[in-house]
C-alpha positions in Angstrom: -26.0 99.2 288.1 -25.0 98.9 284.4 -24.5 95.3 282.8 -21.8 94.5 280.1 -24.5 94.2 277.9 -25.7 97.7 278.2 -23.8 99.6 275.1 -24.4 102.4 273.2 -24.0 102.5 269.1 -21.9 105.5 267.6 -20.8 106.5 263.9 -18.4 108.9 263.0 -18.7 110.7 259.7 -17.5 113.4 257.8 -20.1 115.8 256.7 -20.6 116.3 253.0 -22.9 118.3 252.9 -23.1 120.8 255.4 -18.9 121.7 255.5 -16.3 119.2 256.0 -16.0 118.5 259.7 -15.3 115.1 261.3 -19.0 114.5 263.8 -20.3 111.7 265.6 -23.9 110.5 266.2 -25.3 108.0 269.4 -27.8 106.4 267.6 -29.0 104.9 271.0 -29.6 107.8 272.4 -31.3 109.8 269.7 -35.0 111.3 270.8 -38.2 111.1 268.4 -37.0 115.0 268.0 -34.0 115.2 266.5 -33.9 111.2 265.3 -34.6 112.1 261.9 -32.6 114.8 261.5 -29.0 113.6 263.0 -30.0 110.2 261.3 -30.0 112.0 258.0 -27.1 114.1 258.3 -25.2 111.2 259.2 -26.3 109.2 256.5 -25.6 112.1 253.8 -22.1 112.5 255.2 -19.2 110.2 254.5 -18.9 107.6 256.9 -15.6 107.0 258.5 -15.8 104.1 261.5 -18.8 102.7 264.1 -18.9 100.6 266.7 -20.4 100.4 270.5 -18.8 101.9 273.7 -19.8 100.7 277.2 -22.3 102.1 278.7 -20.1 101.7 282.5 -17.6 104.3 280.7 -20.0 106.0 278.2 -19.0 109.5 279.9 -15.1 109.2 279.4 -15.6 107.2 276.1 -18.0 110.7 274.6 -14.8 113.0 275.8 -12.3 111.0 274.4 -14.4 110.7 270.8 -14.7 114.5 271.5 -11.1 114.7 271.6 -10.2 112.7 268.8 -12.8 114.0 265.8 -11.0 118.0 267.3 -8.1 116.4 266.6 -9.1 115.0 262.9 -10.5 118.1 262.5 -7.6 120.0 263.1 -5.5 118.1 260.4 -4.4 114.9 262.3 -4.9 112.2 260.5 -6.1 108.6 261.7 -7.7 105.9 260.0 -10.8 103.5 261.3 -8.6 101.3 262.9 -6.3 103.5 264.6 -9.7 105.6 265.7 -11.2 102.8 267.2 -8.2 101.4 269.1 -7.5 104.7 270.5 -11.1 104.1 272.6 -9.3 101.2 273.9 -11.1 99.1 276.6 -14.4 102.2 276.1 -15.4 99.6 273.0 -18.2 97.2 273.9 
């Protein structure tokens, strides 16, 4: 059973470094493995918006973000605000 409390931190950013694509990062969920590494490719990138998603939806909140940065990638434009209000009710 999942509480309201349980939430997971994201960041979208846009790489600077390593090409120009739109990427998120789950903070909460990074491993000692990789923790360094996406936390540093995050922070070298540009950042665009952040925020928290509930973990009772965290599978349909991670496809619709999935959705969105292909989008943003594509050419569609949003900004921070619209972003985050397309995740709706996913936003802890």
């Amino acid at each position: 059973m999942a509480f309201e409390f349980q939430k997971t931190m994201f960041e979208v950013y846009r790489e600077t470094v390593y090409g120009s694509k739109y990427r998120v990062v789950y903070f909460t969920e990074l491993q000692d493995h990789n923790k360094s590494t996406e936390i540093n490719r995050a922070m070298a990138g540009e950042h665009f918006t952040d925020g928290f998603i509930r973990d009772l939806t965290k599978e349909e909140a991670k496809a619709l973000i999935d959705s969105l940065l292909e989008r943003m990638n594509g050419g569609e434009q949003f900004t921070p605000e619209g972003f985050l209000t397309a995740l709706g009710s996913h936003l802890a």
